[in-house]
N, C-alpha and C positions, 0 to 999 in steps of 0.2 A: 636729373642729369645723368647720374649712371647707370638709369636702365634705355635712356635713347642710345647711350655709349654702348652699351651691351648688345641692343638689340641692332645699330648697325653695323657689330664684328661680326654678330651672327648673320647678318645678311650679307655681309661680305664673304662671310664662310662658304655659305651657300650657294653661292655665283661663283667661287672656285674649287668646288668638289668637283671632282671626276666621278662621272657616271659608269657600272659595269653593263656589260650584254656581252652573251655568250652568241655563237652563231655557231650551228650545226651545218656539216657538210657530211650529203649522202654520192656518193661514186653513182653513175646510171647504171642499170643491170648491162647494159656489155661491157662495161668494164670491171665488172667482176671475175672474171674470165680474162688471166694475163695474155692471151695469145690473141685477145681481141685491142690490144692497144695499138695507137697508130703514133706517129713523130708526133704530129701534132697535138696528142695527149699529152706525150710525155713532155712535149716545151708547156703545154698549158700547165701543168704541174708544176716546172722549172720555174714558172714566170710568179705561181702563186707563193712560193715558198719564198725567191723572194722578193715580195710583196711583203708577207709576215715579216723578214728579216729588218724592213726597213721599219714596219710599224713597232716592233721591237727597239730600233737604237732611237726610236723617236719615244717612247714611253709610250704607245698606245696599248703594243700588246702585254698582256698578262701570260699568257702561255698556248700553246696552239699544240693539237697530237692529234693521234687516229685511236682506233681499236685496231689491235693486228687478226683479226680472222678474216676473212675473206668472202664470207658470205653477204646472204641480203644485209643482215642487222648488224652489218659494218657503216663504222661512220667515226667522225673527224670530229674536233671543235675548237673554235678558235676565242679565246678570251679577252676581250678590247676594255680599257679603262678610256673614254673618252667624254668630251662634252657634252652630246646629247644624245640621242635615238637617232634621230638623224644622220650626225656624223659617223655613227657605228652601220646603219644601211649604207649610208653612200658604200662605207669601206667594204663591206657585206656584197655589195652587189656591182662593185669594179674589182673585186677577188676573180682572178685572172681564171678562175676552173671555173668559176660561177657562170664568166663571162662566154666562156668556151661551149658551153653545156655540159661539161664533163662531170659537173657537178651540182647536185642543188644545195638553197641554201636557207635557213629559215631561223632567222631573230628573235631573241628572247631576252628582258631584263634577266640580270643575273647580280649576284650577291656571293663575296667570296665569306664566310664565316671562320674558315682555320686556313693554317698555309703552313707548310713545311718550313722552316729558315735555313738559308742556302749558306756555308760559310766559308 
């Protein structure tokens, strides 16, 4: 009786973990080049940011940044804790730069191993 007990905490466990994926975001080459941006970049940008902000006070996001250099092998990523693969493309591919073209974007299981503690 106590390993049915055991074995369906552990399947309960398992149906409530939160899944990671990371999702990279590369800028297109004109806008690598500040002087090629248009309004309508910069609200696609406005609209993504926030996006993240809200998947943040909702507990999805884990953390979202860029690399600050400016060239080709510049690029973003955005950190999701959520329920399945799925649910991280949905979010992955209504990301408002994604949607705009402004930016590609390309899904990947991810695993946080260490973490700063914030205090």
């Amino acid at each position: 009786m106590l390993v049915i007990c055991y074995s369906a905490k552990a399947q309960e466990s398992k149906e409530t973990k939160k899944l990671q994926f990371v999702y990279t975001l590369k800028l297109i080459p004109r806008l690598l080049d500040d002087k090629n941006w248009a309004q309508s970049d910069n609200e696609a940008v406005s609209a993504h940011f926030k996006q993240l902000k809200t998947y943040l006070s909702e507990g999805k996001l884990v953390m979202a940044g860029r690399t600050l250099n400016s060239d080709e092998s510049q690029f973003g990523i955005v950190v999701l804790e959520v329920n399945s693969e799925a649910e991280a493309r949905t979010i992955m591919e209504n990301d408002a730069a994604v949607k705009a073209g402004i930016m590609t974007a390309q899904l990947l299981p991810f695993y946080t191993a260490l973490i700063r503690k914030t205090e």
